[in-house]
VOPAGU-2260 file (C-alpha; in pm, 1 decimal, decimal comma):
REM VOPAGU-2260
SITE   aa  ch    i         X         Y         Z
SITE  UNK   A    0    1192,9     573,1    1682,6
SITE  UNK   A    1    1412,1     322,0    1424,8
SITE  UNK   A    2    1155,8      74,5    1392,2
SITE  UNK   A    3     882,9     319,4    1257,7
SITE  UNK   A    4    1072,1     508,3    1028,0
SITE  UNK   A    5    1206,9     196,1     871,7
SITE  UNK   A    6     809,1      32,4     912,7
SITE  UNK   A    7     762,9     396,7     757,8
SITE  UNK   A    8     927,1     352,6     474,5
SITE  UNK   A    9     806,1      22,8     414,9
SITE  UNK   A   10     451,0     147,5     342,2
SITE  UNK   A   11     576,3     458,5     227,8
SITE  UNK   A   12     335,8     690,3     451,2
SITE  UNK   A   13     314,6     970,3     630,3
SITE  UNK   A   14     176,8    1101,0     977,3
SITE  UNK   A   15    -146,7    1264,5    1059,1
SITE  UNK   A   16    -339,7    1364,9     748,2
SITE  UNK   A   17    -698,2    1416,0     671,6
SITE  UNK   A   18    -890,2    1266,0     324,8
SITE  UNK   A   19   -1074,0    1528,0     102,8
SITE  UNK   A   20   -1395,4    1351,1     -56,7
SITE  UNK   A   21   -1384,2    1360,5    -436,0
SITE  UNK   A   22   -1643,7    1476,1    -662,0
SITE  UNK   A   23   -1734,9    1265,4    -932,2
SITE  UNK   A   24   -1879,4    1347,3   -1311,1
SITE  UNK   A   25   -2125,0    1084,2   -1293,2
SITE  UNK   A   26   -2368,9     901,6   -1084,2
SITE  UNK   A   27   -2369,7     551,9    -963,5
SITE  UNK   A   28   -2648,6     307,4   -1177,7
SITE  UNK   A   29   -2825,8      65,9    -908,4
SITE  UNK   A   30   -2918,1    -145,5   -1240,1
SITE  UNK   A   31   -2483,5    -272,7   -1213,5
SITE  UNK   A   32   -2431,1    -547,7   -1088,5
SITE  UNK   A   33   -2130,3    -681,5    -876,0
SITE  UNK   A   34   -1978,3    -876,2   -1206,7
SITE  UNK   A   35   -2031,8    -591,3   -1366,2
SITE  UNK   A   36   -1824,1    -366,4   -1124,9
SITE  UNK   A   37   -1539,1    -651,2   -1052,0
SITE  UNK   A   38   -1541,9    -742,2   -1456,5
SITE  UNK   A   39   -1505,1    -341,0   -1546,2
SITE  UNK   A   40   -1223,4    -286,8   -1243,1
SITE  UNK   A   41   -1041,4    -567,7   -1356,7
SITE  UNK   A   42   -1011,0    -415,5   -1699,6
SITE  UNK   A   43    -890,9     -74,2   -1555,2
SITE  UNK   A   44    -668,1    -229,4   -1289,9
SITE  UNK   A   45    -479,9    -430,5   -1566,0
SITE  UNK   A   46    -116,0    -362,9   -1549,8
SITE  UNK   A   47     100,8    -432,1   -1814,2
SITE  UNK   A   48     483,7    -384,9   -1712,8
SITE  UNK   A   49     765,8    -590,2   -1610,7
SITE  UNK   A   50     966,6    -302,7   -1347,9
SITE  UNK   A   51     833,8       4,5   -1225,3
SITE  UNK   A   52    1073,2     279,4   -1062,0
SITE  UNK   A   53     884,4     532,3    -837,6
SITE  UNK   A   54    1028,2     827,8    -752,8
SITE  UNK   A   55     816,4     972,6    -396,5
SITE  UNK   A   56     837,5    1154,9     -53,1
SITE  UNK   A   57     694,2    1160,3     304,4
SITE  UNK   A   58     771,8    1268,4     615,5
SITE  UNK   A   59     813,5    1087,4     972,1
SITE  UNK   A   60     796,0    1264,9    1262,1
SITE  UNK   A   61     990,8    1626,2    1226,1
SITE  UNK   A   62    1237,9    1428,1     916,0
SITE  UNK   A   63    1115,3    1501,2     513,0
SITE  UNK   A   64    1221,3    1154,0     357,3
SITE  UNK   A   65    1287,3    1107,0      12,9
SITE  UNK   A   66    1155,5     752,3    -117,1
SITE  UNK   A   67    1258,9     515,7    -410,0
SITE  UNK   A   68    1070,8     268,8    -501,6
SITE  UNK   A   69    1216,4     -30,8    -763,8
SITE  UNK   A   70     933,0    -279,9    -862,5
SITE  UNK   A   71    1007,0    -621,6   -1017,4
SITE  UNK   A   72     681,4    -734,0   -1050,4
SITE  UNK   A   73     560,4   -1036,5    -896,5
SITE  UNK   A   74     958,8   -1052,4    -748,0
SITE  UNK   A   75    1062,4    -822,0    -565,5
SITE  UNK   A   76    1034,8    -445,7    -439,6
SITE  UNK   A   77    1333,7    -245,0    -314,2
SITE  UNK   A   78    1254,2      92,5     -73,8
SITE  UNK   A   79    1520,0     298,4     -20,9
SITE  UNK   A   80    1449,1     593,4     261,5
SITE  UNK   A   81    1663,0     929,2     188,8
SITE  UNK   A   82    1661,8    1228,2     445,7
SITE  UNK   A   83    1864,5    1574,6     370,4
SITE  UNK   A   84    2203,5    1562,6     554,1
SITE  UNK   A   85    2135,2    1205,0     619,8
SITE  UNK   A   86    2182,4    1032,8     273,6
SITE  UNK   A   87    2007,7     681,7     319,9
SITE  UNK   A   88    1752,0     635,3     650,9
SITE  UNK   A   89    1705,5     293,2     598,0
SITE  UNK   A   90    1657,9      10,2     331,7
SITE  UNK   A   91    1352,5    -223,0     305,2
SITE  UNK   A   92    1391,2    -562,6      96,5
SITE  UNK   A   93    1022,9    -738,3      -6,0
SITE  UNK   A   94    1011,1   -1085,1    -138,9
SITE  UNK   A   95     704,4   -1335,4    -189,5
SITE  UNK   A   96     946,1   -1512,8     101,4
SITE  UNK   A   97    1037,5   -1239,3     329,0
SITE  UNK   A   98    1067,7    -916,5     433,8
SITE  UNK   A   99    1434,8    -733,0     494,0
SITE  UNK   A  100    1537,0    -433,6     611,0
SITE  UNK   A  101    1812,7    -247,4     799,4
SITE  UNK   A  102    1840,1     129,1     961,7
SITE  UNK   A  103    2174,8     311,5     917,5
SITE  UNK   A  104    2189,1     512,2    1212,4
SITE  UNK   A  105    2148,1     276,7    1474,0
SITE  UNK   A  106    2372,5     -26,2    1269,1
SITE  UNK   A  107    2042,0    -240,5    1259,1
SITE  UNK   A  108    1849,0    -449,8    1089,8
SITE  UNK   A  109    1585,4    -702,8    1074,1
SITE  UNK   A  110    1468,2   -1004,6     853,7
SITE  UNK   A  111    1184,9   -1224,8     875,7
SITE  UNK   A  112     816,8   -1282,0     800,9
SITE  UNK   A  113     507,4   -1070,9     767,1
SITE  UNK   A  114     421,8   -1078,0    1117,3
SITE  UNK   A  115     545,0    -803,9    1231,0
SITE  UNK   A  116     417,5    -550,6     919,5
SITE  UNK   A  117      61,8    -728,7     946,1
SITE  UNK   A  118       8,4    -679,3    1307,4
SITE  UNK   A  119     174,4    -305,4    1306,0
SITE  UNK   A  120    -105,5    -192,0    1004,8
SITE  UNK   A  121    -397,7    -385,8    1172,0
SITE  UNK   A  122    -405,6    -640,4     845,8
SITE  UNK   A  123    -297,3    -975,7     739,0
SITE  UNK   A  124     -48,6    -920,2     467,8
SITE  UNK   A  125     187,6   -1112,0     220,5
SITE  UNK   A  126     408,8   -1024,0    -102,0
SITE  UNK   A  127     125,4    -953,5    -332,2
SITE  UNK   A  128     -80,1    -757,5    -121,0
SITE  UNK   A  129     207,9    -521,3     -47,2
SITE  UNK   A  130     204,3    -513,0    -365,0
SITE  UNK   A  131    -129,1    -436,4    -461,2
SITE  UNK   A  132    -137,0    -169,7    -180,4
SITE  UNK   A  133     141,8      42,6    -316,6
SITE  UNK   A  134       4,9     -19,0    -682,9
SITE  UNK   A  135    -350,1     115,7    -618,3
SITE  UNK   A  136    -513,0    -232,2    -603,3
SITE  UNK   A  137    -748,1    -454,0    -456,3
SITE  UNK   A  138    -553,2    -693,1    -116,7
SITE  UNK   A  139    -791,0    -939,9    -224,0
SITE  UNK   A  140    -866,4   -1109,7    -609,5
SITE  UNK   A  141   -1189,2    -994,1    -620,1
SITE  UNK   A  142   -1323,9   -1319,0    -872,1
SITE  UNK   A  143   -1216,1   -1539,5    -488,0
SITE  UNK   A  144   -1439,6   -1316,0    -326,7
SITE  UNK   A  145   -1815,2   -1353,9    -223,3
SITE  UNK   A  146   -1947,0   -1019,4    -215,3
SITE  UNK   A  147   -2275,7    -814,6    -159,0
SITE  UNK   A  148   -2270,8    -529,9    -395,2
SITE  UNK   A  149   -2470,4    -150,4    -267,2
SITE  UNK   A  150   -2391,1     235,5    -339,7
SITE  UNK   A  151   -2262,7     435,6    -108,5
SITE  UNK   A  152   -2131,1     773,8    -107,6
SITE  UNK   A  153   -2219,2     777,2    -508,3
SITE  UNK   A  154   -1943,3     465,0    -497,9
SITE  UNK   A  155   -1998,8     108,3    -602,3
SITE  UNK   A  156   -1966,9     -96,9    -255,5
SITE  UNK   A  157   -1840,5    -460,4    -283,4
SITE  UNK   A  158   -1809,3    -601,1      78,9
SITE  UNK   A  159   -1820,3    -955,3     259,6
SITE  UNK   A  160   -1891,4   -1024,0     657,9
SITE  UNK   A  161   -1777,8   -1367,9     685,2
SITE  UNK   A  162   -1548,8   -1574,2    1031,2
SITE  UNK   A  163   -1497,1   -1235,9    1189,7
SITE  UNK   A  164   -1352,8   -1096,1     869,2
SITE  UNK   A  165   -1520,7    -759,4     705,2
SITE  UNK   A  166   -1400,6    -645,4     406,9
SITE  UNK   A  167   -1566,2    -379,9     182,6
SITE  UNK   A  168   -1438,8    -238,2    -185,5
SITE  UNK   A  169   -1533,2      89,5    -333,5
SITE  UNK   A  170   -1519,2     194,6    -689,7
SITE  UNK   A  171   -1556,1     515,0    -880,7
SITE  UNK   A  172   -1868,5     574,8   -1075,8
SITE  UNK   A  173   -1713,9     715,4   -1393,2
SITE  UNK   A  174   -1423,9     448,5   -1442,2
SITE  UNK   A  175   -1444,6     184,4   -1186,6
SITE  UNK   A  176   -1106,3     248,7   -1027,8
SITE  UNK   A  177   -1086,3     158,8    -656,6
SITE  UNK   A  178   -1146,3     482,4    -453,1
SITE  UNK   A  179   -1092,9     263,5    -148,2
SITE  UNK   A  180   -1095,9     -20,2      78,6
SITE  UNK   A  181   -1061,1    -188,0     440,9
SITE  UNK   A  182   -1051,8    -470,9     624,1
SITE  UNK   A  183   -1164,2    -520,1    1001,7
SITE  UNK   A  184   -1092,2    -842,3    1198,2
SITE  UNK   A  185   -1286,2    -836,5    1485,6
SITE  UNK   A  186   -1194,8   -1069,5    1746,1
SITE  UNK   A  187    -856,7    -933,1    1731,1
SITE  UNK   A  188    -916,3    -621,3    1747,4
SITE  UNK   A  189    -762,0    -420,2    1444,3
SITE  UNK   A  190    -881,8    -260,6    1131,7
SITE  UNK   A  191    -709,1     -85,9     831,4
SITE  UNK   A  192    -857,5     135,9     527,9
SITE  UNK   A  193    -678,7     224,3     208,1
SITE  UNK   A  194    -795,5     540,4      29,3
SITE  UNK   A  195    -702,0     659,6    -340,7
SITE  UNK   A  196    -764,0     961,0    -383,7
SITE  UNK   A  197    -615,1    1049,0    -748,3
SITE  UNK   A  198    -460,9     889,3   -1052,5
SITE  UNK   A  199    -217,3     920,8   -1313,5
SITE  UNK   A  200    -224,3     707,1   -1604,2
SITE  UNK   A  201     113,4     646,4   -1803,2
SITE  UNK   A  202     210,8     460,3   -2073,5
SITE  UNK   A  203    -130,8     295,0   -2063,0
SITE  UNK   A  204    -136,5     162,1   -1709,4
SITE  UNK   A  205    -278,1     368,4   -1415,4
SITE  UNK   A  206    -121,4     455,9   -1067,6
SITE  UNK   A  207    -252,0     648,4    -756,5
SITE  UNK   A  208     -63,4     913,9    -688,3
SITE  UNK   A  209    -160,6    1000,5    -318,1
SITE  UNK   A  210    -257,4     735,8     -86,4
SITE  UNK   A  211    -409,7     762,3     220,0
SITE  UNK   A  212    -357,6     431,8     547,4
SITE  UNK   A  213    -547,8     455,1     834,8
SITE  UNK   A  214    -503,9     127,9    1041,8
SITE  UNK   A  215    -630,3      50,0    1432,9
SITE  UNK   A  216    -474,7    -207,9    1667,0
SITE  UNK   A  217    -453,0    -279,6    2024,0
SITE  UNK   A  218    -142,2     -95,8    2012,4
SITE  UNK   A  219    -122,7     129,7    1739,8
SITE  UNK   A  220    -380,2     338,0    1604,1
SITE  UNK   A  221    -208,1     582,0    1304,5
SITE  UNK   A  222    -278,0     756,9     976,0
SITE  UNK   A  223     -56,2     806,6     681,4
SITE  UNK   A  224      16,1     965,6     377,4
SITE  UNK   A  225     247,1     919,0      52,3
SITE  UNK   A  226     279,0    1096,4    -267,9
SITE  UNK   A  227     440,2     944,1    -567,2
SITE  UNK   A  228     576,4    1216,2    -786,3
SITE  UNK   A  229     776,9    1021,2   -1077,4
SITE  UNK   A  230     675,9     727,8   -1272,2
SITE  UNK   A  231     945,6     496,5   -1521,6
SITE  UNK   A  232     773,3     157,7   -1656,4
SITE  UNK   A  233    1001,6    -110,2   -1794,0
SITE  UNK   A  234    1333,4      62,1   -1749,7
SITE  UNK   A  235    1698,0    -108,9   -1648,9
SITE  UNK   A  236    1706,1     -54,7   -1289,5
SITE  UNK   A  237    1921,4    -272,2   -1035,0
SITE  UNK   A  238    1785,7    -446,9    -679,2
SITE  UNK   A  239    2108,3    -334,9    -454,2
SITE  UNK   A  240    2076,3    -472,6    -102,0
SITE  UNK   A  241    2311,8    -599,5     105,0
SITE  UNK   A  242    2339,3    -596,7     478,2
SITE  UNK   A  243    2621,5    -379,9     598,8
SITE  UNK   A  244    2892,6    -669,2     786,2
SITE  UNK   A  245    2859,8    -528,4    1172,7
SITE  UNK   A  246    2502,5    -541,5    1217,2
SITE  UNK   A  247    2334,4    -607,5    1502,3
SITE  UNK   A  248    2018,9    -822,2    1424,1
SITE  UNK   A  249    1684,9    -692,9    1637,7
SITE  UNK   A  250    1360,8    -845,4    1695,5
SITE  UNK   A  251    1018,4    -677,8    1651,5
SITE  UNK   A  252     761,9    -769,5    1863,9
């Protein structure tokens, strides 16, 4: 049970939930094209800040957690887990080098590479796509990416089939924010898809505030949840981690 709620609170999700599809003011024009869609989402997608403090809950099993979130962007991002009567759950640490966490209750922790996180969510990921997942962006720079464009559900499909690798991108008619997206590698087996299904804009930059995972693996197969309730752009926050001395380091396989 440690290693999910700490895996938990580094994707900041919650258990068994079910999307609601979204009804949009306008219709999809056939005549866009895929520059068009990636030019205009690039545009909306701009963020302009330098930290970002999130203020958000979930829940893991029977437990409602209470999440932090500290953003230095492009640096680093700091989770810290809260439960009632338990003060902090656990700690995650996120680097463009490595990932960091440790569990309180069990005097835990781990440190390493992506591995672990990438084959757990059924995705290959590093700093800045963690980033761009929690942040209500593309995993992928779109202007890299070869891509077929279609409608589909009244949503602007970019998507690419290439080496075993599928990846499709769906935008919103009315403002081409990303609705959603997934990835599915097939010869090993795993799949994950990303769904936005609102936004709040503040202080000129815009932010999901629910997000929906659903990822497949040989040996997980899960769907999550997180709300972000409180927004701060470009205030003085600190990066506290340290590693309690007395330890005991664990491996995740």
């Amino acid at each position: 049970m440690r290693k999910y709620i700490a895996i938990a609170a580094l994707v900041l999700l919650v258990m068994s939930c079910k999307s609601k599809k979204t009804v949009f003011s306008s219709e999809a024009d056939a005549s866009v094209s895929m520059r068009e869609v990636v030019r205009n989402y690039d545009l909306q997608s701009a963020l302009a800040f330098e930290t970002l403090h999130i203020r958000g809950n979930t829940s893991v099993s029977i437990f409602n957690i209470n999440l932090d979130i500290r953003i230095r962007k492009d640096k680093m991002i700091l989770i810290t887990a809260r439960a009632p009567l338990m003060g902090n759950v656990a700690k995650v640490l996120i680097t463009p080098d490595y990932v960091s966490y440790y569990y309180r209750q069990d005097s835990e922790y781990f440190e390493g590479d992506y591995e672990f996180l990438s084959n757990w969510l059924g995705m290959e990921l590093d700093f800045q796509k963690v980033q761009n997942l929690l942040l209500g962006r593309t995993l992928e720079d779109l202007k890299r990416e070869r891509l077929d464009i279609a409608i589909e559900d009244n949503l602007y499909k970019l998507s690419s089939s290439r080496y075993g690798l599928d990846k499709a991108y769906f935008f919103e008619p009315d403002n081409f924010r990303l609705a959603k997206q997934w990835v599915e590698q097939t010869q090993e087996k795993r799949s994950a898809s990303i769904e936005y299904l609102k936004y709040r804009s503040q202080e000129n930059n815009s932010l999901p505030s629910v997000i929906l995972i659903n990822t497949l693996s040989e040996k997980h197969k899960n769907e999550f949840q997180i709300e972000y309730r409180v927004f701060d752009f470009n205030t003085a926050i600190s990066f506290p981690y340290e590693i309690p001395q007395g330890y005991k380091r664990i491996e995740i396989d």
